[in-house]
Backbone as a chain_set.jsonl record, in Angstrom:
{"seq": "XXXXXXXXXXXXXXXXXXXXXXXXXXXXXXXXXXXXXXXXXXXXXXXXXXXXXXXXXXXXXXXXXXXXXXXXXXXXXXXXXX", "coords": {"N": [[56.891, 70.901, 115.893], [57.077, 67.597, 116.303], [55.194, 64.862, 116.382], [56.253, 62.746, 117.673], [57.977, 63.853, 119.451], [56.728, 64.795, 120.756], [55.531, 63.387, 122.559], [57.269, 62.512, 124.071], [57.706, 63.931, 125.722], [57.537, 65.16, 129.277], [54.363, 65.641, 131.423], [54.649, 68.26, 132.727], [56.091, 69.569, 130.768], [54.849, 69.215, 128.613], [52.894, 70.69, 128.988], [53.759, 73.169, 129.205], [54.793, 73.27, 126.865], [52.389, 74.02, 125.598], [51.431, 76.026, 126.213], [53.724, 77.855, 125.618], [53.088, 77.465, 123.016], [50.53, 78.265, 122.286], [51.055, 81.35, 122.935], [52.346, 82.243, 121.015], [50.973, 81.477, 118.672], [48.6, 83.075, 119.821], [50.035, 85.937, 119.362], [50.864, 85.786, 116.725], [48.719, 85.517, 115.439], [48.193, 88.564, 116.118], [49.906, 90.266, 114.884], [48.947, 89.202, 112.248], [46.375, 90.628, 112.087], [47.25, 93.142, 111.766], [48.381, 93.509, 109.829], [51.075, 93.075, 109.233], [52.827, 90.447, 109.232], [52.249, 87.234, 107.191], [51.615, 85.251, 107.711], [50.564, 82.516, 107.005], [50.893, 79.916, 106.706], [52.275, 79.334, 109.193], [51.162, 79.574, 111.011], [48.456, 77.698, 110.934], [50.182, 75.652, 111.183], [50.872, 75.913, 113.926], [48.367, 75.869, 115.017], [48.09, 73.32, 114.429], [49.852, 71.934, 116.47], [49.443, 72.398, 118.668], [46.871, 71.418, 118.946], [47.779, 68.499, 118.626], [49.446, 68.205, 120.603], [47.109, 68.764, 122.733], [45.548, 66.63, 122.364], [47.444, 63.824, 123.051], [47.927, 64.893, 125.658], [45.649, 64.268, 127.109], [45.206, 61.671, 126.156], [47.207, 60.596, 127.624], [45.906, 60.972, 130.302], [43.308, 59.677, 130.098], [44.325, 57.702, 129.743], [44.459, 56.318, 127.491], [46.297, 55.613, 125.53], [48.323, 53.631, 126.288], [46.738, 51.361, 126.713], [45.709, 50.5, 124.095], [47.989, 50.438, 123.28], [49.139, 47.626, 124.591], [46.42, 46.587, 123.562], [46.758, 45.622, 120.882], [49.269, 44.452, 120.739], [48.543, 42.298, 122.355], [46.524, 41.377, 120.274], [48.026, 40.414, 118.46], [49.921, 38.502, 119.45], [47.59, 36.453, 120.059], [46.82, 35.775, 117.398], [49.047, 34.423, 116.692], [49.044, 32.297, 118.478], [46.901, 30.799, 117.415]], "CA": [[57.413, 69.806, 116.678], [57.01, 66.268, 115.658], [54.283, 63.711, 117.498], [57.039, 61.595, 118.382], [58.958, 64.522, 119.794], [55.718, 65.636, 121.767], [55.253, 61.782, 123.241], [58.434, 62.042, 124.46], [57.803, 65.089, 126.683], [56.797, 64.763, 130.375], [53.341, 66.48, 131.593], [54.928, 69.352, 132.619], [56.833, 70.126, 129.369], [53.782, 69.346, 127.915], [51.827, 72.007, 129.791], [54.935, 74.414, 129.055], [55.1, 73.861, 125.503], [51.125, 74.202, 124.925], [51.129, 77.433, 126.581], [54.029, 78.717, 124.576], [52.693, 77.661, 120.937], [49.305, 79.35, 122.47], [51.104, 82.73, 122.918], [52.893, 82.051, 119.774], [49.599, 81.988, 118.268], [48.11, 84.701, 120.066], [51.181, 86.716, 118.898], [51.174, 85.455, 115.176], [47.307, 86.291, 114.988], [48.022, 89.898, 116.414], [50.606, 90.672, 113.538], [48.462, 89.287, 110.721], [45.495, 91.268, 112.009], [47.692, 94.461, 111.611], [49.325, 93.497, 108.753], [52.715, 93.136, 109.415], [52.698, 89.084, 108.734], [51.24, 87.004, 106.423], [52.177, 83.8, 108.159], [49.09, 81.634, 106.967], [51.448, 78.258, 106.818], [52.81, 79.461, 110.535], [48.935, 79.743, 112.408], [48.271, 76.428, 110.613], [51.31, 74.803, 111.978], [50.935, 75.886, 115.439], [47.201, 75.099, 115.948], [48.333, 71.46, 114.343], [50.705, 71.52, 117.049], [48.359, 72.885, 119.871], [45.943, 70.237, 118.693], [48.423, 67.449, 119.142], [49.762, 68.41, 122.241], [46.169, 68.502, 123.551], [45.317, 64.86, 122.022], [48.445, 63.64, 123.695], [47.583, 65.271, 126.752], [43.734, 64.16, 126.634], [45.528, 60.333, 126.156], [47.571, 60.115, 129.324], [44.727, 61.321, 131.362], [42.553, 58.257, 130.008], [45.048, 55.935, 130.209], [44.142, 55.493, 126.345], [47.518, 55.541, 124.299], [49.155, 52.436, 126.635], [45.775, 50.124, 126.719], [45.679, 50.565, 122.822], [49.361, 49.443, 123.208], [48.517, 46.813, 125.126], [45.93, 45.352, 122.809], [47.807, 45.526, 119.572], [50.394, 43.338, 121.447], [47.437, 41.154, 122.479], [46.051, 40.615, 119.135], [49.483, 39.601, 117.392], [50.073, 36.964, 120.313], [46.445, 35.515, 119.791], [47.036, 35.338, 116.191], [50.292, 33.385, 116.533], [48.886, 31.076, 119.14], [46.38, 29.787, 116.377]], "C": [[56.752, 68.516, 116.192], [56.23, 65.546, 116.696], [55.09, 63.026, 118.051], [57.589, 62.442, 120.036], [57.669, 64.666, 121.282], [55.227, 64.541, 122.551], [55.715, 61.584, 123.817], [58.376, 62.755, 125.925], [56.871, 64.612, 128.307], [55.689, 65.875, 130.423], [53.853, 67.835, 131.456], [55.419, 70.138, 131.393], [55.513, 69.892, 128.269], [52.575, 70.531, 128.228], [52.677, 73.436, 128.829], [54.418, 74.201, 127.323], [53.408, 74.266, 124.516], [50.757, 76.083, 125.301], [52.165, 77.904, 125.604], [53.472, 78.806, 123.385], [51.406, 78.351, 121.286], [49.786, 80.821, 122.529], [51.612, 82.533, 121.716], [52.254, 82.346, 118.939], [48.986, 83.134, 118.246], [48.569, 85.938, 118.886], [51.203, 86.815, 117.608], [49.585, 86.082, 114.908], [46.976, 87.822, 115.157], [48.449, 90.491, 114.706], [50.053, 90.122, 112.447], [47.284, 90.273, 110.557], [45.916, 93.073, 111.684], [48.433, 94.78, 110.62], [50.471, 93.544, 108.277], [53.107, 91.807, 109.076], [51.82, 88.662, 108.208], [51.618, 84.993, 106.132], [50.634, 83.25, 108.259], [49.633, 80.194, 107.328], [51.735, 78.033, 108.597], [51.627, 78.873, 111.358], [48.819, 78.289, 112.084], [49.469, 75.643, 111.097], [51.246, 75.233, 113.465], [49.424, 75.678, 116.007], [47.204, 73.728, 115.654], [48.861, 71.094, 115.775], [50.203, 71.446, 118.452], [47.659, 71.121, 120.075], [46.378, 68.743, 119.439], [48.973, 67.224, 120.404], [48.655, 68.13, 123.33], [45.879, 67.136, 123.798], [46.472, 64.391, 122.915], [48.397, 63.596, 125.076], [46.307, 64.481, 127.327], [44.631, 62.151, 127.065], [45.886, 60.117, 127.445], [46.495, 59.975, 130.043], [44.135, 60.347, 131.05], [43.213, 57.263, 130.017], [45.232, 55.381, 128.778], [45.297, 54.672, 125.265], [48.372, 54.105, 124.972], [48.054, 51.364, 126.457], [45.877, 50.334, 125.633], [46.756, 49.855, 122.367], [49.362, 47.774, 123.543], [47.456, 45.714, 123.864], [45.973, 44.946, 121.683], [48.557, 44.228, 120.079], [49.482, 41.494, 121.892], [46.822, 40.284, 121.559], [47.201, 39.886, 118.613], [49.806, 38.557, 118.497], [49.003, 36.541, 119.861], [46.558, 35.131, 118.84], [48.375, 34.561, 116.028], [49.759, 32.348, 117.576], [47.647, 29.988, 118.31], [46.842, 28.899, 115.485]], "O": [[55.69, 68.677, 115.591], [56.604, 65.624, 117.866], [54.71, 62.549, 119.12], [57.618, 61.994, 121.183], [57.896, 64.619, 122.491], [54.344, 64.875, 123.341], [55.392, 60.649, 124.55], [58.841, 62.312, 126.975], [55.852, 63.925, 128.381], [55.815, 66.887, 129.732], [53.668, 68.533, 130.46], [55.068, 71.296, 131.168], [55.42, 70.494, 127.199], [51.623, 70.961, 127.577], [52.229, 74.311, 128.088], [53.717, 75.029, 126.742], [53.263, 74.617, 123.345], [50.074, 76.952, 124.76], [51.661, 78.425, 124.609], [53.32, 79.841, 122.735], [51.114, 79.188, 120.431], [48.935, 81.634, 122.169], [50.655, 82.921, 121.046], [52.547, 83.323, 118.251], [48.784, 83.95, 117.347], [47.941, 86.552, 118.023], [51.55, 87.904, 117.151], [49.408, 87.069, 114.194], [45.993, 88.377, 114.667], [47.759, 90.913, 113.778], [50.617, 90.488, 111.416], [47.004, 90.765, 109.464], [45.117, 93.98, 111.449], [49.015, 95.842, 110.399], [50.858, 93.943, 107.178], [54.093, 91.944, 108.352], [50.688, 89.133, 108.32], [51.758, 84.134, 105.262], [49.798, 83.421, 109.146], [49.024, 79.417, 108.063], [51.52, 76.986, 109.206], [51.435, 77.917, 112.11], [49.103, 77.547, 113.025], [49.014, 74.57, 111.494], [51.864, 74.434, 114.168], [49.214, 75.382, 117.183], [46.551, 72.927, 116.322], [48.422, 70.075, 116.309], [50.51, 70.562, 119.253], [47.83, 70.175, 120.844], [45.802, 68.086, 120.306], [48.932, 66.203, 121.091], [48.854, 67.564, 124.405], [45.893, 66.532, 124.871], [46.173, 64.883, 124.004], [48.709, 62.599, 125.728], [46.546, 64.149, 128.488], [44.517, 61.615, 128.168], [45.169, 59.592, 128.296], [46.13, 58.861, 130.42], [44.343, 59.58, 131.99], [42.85, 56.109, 130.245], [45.878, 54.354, 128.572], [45.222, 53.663, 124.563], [49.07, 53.491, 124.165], [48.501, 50.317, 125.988], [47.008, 50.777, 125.834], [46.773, 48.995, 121.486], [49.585, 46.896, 122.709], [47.676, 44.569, 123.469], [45.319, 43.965, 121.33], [48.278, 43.093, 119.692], [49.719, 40.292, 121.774], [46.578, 39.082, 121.669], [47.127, 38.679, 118.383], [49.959, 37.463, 117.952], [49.308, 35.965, 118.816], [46.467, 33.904, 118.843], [48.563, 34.082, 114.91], [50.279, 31.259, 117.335], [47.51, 28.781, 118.512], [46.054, 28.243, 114.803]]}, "num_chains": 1, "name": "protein.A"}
């Protein structure tokens, strides 16, 4: 899934889709440990995805990803009012 895609998502769907790519995971790490897959690119794409979902998650909760917005927007006005 795409950062944009995962920005887009409300909490809940963000809850939902961290728990699925976690069983996903789970699931993908069972079958390589038994040798039935040999999905190395897969595991690495779904703890990217984990990851991001968390970060994402982690942002709302601080408030961080809109004040960051916020002072981007702030600097480029100050620099045009010089």
């Amino acid at each position: 899934m795409e950062l944009e895609k995962i920005r887009n998502l409300s909490d809940e769907e963000l809850q939902h889709q961290e728990k699925t790519s976690a069983e996903q995971l789970f699931r993908l790490r069972f079958q390589v440990s038994l040798g039935q897959n040999d999905g190395v690119k897969k595991l690495r794409q779904l703890r990217k995805e984990i990851a991001q979902i968390k970060t994402v998650a982690r942002e709302r909760a601080l408030g961080i990803r809109g004040a960051a917005a916020d002072t981007a927007t702030a600097a480029k006005s100050a620099k045009g009012a010089r």
